[in-house]
TIKEMI-60251 format. One line per field, with one value per atom (N, C-alpha, C, O): residue number from 1; chain; atom name; z, y, x negated. Coordinates in steps of 0.001 Angstrom, whole numbers. Example, Ala and Ser with C-alpha at 12.3 -4.5 7.8 and 13.67 -1.06 7.14 Angstrom:
seq: c(1  1  1  1  2  2  2  2)
mol: c(A  A  A  A  A  A  A  A)
atom: c(N  CA  C  O  N  CA  C  O)
z: c(7800  7800  7800  8465  7080  7140  7870  8039)
y: c(-5690  -4500  -3300  -3319  -2250  -1060  30  1138)
x: c(-13190  -12300  -13200  -14236  -12850  -13670  -12900  -13409)
***
This chain:
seq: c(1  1  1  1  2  2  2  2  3  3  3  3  4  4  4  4  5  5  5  5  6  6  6  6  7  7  7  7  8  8  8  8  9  9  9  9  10  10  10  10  11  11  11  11  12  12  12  12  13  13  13  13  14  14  14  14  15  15  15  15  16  16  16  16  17  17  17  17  18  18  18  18  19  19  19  19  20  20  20  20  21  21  21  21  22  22  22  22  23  23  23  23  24  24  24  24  25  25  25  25  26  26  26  26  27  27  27  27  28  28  28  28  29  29  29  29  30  30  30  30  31  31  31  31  32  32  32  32  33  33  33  33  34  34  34  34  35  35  35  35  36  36  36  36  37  37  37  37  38  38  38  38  39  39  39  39  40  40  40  40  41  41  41  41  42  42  42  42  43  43  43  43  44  44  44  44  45  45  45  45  46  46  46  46  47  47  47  47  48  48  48  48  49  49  49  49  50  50  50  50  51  51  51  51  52  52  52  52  53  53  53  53  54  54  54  54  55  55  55  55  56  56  56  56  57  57  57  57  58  58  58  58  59  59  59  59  60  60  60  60  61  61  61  61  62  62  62  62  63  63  63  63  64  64  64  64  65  65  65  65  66  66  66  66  67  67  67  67  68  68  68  68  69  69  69  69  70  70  70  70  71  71  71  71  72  72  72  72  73  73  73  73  74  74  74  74  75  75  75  75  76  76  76  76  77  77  77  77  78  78  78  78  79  79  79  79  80  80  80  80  81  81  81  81  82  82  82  82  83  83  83  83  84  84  84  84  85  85  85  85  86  86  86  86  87  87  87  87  88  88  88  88  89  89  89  89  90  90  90  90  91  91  91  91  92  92  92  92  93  93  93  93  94  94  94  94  95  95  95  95  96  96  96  96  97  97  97  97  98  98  98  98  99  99  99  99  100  100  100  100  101  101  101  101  102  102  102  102  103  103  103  103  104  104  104  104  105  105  105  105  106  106  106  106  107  107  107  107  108  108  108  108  109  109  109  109  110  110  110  110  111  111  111  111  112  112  112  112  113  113  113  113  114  114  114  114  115  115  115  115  116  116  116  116  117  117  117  117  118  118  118  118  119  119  119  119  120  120  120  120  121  121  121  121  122  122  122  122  123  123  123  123  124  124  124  124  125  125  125  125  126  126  126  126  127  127  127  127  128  128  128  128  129  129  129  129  130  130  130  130  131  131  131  131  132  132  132  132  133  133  133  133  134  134  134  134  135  135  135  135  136  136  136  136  137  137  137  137  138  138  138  138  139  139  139  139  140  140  140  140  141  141  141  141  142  142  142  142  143  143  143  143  144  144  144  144  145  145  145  145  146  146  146  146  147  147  147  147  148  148  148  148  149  149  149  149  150  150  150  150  151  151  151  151  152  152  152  152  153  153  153  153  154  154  154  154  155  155  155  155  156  156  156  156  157  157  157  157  158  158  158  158  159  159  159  159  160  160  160  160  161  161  161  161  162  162  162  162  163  163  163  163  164  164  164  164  165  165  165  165  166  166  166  166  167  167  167  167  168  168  168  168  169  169  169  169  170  170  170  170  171  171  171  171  172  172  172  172  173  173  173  173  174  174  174  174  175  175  175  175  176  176  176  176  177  177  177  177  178  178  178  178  179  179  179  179  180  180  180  180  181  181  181  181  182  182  182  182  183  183  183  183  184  184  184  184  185  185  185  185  186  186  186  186  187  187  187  187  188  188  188  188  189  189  189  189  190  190  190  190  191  191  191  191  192  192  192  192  193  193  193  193  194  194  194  194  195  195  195  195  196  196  196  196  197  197  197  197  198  198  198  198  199  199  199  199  200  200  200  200  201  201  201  201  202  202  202  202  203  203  203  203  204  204  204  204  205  205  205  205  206  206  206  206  207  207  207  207  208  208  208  208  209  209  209  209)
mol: c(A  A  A  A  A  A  A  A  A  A  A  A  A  A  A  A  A  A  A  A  A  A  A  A  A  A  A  A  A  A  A  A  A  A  A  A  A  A  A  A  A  A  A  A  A  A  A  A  A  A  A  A  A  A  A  A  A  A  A  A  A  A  A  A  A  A  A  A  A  A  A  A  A  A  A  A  A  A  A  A  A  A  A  A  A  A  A  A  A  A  A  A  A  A  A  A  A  A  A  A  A  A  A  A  A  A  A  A  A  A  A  A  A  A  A  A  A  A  A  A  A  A  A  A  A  A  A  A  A  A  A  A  A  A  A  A  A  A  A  A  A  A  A  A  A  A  A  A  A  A  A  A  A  A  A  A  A  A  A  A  A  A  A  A  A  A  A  A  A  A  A  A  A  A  A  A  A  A  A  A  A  A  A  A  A  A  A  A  A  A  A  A  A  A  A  A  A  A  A  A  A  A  A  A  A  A  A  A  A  A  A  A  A  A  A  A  A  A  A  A  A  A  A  A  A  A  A  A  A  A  A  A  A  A  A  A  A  A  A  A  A  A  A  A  A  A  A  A  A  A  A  A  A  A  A  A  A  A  A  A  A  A  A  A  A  A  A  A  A  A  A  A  A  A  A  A  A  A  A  A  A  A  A  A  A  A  A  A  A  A  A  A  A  A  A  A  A  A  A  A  A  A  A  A  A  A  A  A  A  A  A  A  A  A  A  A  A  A  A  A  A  A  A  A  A  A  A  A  A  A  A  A  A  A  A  A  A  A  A  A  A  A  A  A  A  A  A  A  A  A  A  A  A  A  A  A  A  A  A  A  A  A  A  A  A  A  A  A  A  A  A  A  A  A  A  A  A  A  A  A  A  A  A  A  A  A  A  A  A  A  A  A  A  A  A  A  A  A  A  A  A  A  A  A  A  A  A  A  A  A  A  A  A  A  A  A  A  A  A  A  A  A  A  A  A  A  A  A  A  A  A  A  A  A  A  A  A  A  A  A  A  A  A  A  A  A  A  A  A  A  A  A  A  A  A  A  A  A  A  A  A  A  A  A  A  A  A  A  A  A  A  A  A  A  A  A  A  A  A  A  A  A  A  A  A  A  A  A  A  A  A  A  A  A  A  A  A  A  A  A  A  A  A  A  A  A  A  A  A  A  A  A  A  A  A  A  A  A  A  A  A  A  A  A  A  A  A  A  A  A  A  A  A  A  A  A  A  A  A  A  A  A  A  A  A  A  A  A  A  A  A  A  A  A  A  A  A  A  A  A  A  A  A  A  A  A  A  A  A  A  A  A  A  A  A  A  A  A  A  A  A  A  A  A  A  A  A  A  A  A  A  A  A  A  A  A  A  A  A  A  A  A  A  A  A  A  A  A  A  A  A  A  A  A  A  A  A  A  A  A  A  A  A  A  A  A  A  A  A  A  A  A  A  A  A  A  A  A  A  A  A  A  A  A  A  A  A  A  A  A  A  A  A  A  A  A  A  A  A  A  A  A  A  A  A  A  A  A  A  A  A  A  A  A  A  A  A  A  A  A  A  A  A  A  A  A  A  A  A  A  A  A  A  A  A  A  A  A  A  A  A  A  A  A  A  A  A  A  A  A  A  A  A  A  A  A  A  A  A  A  A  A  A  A  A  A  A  A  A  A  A  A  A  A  A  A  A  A  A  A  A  A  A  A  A  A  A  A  A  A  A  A  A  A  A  A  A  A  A  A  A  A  A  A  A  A  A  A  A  A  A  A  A  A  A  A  A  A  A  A  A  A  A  A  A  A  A  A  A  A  A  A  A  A  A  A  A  A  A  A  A  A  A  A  A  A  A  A  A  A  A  A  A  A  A  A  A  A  A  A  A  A  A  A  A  A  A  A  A  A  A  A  A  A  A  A)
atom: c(N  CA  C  O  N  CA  C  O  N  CA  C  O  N  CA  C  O  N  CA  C  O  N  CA  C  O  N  CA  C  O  N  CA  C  O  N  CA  C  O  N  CA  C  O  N  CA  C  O  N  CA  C  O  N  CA  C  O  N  CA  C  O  N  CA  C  O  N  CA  C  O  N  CA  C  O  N  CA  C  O  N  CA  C  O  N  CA  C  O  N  CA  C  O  N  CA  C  O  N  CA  C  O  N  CA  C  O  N  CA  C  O  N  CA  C  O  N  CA  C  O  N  CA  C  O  N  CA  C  O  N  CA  C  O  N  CA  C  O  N  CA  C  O  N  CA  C  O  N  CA  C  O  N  CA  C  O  N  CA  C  O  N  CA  C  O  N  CA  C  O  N  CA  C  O  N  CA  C  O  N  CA  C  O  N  CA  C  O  N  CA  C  O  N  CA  C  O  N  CA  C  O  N  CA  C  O  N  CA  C  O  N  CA  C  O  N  CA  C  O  N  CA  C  O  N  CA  C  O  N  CA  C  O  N  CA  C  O  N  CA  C  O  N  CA  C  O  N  CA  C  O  N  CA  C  O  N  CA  C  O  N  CA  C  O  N  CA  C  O  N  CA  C  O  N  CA  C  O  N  CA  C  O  N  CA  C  O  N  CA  C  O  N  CA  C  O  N  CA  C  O  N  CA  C  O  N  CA  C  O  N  CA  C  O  N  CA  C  O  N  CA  C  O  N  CA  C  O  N  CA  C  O  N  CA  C  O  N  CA  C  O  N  CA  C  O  N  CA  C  O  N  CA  C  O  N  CA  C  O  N  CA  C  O  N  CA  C  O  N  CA  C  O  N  CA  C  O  N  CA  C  O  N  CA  C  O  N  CA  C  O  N  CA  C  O  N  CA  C  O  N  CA  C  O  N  CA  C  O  N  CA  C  O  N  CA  C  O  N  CA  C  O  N  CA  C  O  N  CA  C  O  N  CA  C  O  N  CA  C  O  N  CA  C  O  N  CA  C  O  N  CA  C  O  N  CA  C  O  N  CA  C  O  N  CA  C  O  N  CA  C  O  N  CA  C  O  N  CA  C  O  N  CA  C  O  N  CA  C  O  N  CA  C  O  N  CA  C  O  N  CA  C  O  N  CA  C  O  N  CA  C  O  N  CA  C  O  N  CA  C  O  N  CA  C  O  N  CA  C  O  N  CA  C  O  N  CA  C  O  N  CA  C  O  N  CA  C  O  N  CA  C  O  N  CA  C  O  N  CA  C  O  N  CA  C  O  N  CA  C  O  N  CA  C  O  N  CA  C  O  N  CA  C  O  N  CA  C  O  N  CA  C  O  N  CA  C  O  N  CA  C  O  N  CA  C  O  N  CA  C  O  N  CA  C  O  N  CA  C  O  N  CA  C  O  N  CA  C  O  N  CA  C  O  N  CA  C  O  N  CA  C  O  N  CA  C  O  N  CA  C  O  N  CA  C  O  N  CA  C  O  N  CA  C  O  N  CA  C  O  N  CA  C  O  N  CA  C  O  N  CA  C  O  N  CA  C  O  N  CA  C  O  N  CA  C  O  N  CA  C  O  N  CA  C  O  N  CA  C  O  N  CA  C  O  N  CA  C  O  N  CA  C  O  N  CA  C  O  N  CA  C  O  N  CA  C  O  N  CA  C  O  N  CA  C  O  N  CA  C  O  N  CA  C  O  N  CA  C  O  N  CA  C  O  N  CA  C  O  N  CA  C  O  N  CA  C  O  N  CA  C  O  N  CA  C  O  N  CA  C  O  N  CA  C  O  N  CA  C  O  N  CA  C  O  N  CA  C  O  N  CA  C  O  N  CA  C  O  N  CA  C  O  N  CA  C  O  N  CA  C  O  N  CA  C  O  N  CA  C  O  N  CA  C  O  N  CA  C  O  N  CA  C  O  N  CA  C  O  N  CA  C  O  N  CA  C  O  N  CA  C  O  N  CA  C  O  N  CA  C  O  N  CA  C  O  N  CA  C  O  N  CA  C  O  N  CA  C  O  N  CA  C  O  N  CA  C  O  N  CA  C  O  N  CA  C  O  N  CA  C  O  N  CA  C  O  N  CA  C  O  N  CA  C  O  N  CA  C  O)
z: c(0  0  0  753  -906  -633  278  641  531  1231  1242  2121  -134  -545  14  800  -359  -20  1676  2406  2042  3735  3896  4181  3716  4375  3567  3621  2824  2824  3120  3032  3515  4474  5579  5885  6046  7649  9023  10089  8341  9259  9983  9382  11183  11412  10542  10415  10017  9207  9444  10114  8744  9543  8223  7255  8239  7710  6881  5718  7955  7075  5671  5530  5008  3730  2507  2482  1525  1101  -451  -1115  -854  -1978  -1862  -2728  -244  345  459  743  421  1142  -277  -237  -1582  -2951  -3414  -4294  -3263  -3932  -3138  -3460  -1976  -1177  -1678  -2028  -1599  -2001  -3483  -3600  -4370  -5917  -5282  -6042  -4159  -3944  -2793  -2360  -2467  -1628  -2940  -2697  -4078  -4685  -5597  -5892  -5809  -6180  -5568  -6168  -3974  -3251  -3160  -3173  -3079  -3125  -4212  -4043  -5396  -6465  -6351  -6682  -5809  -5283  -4217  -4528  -3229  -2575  -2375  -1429  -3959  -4123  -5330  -5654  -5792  -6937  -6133  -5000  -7184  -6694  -6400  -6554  -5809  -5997  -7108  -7216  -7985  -9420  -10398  -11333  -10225  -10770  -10491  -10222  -10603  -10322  -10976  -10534  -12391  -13078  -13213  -13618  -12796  -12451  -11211  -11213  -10336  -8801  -8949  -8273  -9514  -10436  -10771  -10285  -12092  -12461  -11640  -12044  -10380  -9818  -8871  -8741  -8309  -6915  -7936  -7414  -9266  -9635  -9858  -9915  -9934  -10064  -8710  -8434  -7651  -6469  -6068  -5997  -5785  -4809  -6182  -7374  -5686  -6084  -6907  -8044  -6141  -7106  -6255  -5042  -7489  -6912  -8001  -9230  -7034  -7750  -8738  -9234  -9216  -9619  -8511  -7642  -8686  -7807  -6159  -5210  -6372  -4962  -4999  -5900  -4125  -3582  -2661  -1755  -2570  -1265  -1163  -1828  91  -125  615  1766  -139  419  1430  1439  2272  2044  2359  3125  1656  2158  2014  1230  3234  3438  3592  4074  3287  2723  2872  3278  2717  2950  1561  903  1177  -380  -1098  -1932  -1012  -2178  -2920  -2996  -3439  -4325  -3400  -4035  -1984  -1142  -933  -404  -1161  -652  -2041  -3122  -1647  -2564  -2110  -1021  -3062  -2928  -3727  -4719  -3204  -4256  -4502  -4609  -4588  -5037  -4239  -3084  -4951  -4106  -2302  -1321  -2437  -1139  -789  -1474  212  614  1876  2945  1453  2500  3156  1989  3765  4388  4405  3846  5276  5689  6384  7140  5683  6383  7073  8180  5394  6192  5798  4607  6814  6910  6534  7003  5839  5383  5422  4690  6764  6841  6128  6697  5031  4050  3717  2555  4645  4344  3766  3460  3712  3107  2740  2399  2529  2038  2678  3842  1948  2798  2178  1159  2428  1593  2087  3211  1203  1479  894  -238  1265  316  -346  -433  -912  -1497  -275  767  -951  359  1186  2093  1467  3093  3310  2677  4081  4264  5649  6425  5255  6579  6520  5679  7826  8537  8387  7348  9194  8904  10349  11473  9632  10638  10897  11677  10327  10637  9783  8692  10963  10612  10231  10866  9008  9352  9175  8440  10245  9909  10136  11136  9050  9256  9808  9672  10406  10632  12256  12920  12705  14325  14084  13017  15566  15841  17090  17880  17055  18257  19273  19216  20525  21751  22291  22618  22182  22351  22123  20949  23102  22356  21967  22042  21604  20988  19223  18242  19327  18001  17157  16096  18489  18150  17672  16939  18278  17780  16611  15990  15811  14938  13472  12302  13999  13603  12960  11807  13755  13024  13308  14147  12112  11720  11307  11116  11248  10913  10142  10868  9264  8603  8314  7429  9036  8405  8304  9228  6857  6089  6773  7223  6774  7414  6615  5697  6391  5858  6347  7555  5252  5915  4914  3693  5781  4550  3472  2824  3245  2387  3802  4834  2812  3621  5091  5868  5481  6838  7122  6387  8413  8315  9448  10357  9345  10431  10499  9489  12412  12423  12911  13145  13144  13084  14148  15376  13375  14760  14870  15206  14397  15072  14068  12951  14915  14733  14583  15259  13029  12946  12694  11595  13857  13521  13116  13125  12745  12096  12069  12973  11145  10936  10959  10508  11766  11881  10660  9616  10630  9903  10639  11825  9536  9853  9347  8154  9905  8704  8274  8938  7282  6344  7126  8232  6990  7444  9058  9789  9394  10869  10789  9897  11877  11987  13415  14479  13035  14353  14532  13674  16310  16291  16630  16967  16641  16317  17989  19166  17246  18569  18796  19388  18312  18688  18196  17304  18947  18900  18438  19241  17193  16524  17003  16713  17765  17962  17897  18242  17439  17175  16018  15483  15835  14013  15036  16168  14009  14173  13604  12526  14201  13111  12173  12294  11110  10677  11356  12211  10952  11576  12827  13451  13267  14745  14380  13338  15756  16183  17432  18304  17201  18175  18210  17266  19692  20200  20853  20921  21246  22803  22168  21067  23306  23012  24256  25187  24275  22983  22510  23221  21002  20364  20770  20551  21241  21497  20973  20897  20661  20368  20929  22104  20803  21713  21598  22488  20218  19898  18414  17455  18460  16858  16123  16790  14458  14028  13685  13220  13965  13616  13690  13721  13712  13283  14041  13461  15197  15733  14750  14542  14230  13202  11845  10989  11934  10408  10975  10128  12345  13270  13355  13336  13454  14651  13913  13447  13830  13211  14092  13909  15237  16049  17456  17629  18626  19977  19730  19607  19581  19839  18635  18624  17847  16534  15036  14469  14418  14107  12468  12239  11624  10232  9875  10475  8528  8309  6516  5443  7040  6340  4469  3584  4406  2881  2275  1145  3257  3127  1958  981  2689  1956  1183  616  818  -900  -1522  -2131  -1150  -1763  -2274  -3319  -1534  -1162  -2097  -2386  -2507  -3543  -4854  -5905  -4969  -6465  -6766  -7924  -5561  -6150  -6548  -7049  -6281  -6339  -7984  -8560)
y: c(-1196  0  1248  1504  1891  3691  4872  5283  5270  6209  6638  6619  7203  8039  6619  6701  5736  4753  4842  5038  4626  4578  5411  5115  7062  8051  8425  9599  7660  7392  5897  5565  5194  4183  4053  3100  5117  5047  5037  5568  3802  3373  4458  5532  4460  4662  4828  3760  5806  5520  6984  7901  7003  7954  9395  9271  10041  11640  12057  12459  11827  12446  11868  11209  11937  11247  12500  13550  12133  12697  13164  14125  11834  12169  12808  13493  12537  13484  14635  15379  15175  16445  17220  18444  16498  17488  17067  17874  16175  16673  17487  17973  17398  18717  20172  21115  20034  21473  22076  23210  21106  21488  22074  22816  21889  22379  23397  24077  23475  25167  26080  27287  25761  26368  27263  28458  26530  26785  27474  28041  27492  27903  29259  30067  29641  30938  31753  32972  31255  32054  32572  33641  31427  31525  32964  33884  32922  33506  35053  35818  34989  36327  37250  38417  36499  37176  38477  38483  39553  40314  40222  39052  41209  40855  40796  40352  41441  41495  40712  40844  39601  38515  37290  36171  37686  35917  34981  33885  35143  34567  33311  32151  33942  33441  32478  31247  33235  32472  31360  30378  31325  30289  28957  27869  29385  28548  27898  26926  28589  28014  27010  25788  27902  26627  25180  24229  25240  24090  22743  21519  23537  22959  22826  21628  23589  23262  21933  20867  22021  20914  19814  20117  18703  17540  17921  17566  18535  18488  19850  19993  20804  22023  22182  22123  22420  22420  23497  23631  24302  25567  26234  25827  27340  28816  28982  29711  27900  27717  29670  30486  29709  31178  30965  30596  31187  31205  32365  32826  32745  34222  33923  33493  34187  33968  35093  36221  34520  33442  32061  32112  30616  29621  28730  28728  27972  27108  25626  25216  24673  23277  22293  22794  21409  20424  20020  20054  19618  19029  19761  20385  19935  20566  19407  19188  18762  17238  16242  15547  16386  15268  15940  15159  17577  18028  18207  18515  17860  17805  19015  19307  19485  20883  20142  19475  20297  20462  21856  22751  22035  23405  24457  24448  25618  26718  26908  27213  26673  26241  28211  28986  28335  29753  29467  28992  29902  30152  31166  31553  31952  33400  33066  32109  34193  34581  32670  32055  32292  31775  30183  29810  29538  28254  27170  26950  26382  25357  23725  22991  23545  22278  21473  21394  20863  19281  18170  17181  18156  17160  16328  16420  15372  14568  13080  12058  13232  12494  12769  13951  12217  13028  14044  14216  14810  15872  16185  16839  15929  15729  16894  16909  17748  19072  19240  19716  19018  18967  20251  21095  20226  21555  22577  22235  23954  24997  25101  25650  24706  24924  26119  26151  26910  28084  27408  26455  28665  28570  29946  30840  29773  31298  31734  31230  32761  32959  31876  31562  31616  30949  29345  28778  28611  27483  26351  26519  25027  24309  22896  22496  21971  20986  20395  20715  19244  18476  16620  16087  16054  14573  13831  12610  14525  14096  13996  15027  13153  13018  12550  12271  12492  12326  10976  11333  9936  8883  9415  9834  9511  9583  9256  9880  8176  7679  8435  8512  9181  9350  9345  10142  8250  7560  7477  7907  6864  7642  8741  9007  9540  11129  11769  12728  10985  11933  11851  12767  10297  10435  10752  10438  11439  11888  11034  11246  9979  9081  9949  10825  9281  10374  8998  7852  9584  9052  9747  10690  9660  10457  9476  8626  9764  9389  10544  11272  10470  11577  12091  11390  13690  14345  14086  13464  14233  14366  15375  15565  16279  17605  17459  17348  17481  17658  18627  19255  18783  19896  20934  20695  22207  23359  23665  24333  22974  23336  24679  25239  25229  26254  26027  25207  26485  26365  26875  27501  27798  29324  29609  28847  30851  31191  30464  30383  30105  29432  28224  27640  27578  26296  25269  25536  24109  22918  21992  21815  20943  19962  18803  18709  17631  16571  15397  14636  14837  13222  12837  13333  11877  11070  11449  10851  12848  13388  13379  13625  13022  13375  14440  14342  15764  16551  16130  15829  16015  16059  16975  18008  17012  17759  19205  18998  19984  21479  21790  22285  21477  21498  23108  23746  23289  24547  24275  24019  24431  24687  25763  26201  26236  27117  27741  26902  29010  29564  28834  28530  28863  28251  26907  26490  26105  24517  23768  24119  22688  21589  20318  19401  20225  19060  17714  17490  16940  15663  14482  13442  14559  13330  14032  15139  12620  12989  13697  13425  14679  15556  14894  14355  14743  14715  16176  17364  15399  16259  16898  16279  18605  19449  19439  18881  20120  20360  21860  22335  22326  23337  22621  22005  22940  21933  22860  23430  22874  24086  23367  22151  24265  23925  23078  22647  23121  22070  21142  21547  19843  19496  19770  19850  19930  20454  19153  17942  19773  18371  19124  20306  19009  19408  20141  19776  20969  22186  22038  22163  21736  21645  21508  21814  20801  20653  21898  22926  22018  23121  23105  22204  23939  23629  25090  26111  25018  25676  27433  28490  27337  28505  29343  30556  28365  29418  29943  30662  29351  29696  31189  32059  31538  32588  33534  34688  33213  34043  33743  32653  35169  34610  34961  34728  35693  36261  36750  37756  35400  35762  36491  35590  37613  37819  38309  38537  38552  39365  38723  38104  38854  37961  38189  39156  37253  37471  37738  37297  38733  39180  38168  37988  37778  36487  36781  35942  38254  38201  37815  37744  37678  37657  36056  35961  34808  33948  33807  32715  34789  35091  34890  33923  36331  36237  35242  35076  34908  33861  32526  31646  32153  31225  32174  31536  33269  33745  33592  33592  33438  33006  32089  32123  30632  29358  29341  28272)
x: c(-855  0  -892  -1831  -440  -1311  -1007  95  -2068  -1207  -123  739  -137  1634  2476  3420  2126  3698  3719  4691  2283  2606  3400  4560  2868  3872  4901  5266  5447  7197  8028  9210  6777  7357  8360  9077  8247  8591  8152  8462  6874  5724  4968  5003  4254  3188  1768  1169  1227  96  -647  -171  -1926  -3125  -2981  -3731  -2503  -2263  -3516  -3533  -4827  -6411  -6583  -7613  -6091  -6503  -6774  -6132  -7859  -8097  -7639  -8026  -6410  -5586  -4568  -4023  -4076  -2921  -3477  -2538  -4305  -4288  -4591  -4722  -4710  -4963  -3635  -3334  -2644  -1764  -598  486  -1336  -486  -857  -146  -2046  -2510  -1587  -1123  -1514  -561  784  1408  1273  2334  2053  2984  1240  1025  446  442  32  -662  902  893  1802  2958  3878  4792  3680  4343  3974  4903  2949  2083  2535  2497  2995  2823  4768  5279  5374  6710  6971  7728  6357  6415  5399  5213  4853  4241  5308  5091  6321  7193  8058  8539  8050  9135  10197  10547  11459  12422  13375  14518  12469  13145  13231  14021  12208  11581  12452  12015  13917  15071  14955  15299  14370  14292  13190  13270  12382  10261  11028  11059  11531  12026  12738  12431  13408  14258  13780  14091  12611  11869  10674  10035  10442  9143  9968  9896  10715  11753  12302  12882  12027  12761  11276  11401  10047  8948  8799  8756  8693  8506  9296  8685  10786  11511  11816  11766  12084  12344  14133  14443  14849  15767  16695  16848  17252  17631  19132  19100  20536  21610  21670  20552  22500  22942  23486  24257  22951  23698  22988  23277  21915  20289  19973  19778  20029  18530  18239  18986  16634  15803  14948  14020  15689  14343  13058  12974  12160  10540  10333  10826  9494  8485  9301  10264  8837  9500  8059  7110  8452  7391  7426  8481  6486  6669  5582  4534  5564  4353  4194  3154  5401  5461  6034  5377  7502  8433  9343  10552  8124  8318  9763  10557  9814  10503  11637  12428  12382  13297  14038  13537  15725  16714  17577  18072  17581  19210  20230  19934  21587  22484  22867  22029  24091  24886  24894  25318  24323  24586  24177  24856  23219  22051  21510  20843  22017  21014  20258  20642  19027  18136  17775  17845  17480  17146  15642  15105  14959  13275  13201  13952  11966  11144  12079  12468  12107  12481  11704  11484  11213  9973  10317  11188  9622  10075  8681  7695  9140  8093  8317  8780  8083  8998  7875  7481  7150  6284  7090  6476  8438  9466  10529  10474  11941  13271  13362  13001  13864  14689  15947  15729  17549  18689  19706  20207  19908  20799  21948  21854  23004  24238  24241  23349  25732  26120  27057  27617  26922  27272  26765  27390  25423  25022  23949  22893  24248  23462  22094  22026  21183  20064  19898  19803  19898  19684  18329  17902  17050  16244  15419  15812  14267  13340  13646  12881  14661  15078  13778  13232  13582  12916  13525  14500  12870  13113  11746  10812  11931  10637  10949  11430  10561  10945  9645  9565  8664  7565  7099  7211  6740  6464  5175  4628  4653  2923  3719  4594  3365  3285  2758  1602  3585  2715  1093  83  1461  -209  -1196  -1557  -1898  -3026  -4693  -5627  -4521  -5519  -5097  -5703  -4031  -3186  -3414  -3979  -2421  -2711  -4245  -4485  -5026  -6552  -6729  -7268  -6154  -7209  -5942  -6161  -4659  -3844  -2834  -2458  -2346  -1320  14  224  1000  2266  3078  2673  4387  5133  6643  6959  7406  7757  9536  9630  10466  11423  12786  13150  13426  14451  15734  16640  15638  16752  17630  17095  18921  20379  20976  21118  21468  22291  23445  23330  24813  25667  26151  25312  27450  27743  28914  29541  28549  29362  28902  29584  27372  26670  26085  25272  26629  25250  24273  24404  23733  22297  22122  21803  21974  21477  20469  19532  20544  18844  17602  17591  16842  15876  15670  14640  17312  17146  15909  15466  15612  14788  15668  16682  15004  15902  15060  14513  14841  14161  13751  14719  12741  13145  14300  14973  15053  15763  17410  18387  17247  18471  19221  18618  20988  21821  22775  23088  23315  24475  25758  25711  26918  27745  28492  28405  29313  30259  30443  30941  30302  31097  30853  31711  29770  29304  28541  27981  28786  27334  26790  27355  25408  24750  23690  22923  23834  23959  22658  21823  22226  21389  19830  20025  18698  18284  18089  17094  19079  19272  18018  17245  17979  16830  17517  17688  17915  18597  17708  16533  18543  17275  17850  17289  19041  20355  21020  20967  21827  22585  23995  24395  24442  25555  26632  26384  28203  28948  29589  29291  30695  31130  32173  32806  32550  33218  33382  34284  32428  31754  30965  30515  31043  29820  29382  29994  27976  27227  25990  25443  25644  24805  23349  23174  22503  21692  20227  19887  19728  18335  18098  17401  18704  18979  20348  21350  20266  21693  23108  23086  23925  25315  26556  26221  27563  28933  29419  29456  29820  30429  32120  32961  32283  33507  33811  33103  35436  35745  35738  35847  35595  36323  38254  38952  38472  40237  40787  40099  41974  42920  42497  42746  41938  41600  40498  40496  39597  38779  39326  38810  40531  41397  41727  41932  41792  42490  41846  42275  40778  39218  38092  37757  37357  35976  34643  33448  35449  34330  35130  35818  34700  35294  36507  37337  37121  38639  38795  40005  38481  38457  38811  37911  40042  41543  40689  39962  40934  40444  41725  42705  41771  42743  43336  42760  44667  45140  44720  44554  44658  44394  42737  42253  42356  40949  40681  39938  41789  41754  42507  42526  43431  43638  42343  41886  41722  40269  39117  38489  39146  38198  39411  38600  40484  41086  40607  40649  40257  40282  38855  38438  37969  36618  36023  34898  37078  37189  37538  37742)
***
């Protein structure tokens, strides 16, 4: 087995390697040129995020700087926004439905170091794939780790330490992040502590559909 297969194995295996670390570099080298474009340049931005990640829907923006190990291991679907500064430890999958926003500063990383350390010195890793569904948001700050799945239309909330799979339609808070509560009929009501959305709004919002 080669490296590359170890670290999308699952397994335990040793990080220092010296083919990993040049075809990492092809994707910081990409990332750089990503994250040096203007803002006028949508077009350039466009075309580099589609060379960068493994697979990117229609109607994706990420505002740079965005940061990555690979690029190659993370999937967008549809209409994916990112804000300032989101980190992607993608030393394996990384699976993003469609609709899901990230706030600024949010991490994911599918990558852990084994306790041990004797391990740890001589830098063993291990790398298994996040799952995020569609219509998620993730707010600002939070950490999302190995193996974790989100589901469908969840948000979590700004801060959180994702360290278990989420279900769908939930807000789920804290570190570690747990459920706070379903989404339902009160957020059709309320979009902010006492403060009533006003019913034409989702007129709107059907004519953009």
């Amino acid at each position: 087995m080669t490296s590359y297969e170890k670290m999308r194995s699952g397994k335990v295996y040793f990080c220092a390697d010296e083919e990993l670390s040049r075809l990492q570099t092809q994707c910081l080298d990409r990332l750089y040129d990503f994250n040096h474009t203007r803002p006028t340049e949508g077009e350039k931005r466009a075309a580099l995020l589609k060379e960068i990640l493994a697979e990117v829907g229609e109607g994706c923006y990420i505002e740079p700087p965005l940061h990555a190990n690979w690029g190659i291991h993370t999937h967008f679907g549809k209409n994916v926004y990112a804000n300032f500064n989101l980190t992607l430890v993608d030393d394996t999958d990384i699976y993003v439905g469609d609709n899901v926003m990230f706030a600024p500063n949010v991490v994911i990383a599918v990558a852990g170091h084994p306790i041990d350390p004797e391990l740890r010195r001589n830098v063993a890793q291990y790398n298994i794939p996040v799952r995020i569904g569609n219509n998620v948001w993730i707010g600002a700050g939070a950490v999302i780790l190995p193996g974790v799945t989100i589901g469908d239309n969840s948000v979590i909330g700004a801060g959180s330490v994702v360290t278990k799979d989420i279900p769908a339609n939930v807000v789920a808070v804290g570190n570690p992040c747990r459920v706070l509560r379903q989404i339902g009929e009160h957020d059709r009501e309320y979009y902010y502590k006492d403060r009533k959305i006003d019913p034409e709004i989702f007129e709107e919002c059907r004519k953009l559909n």
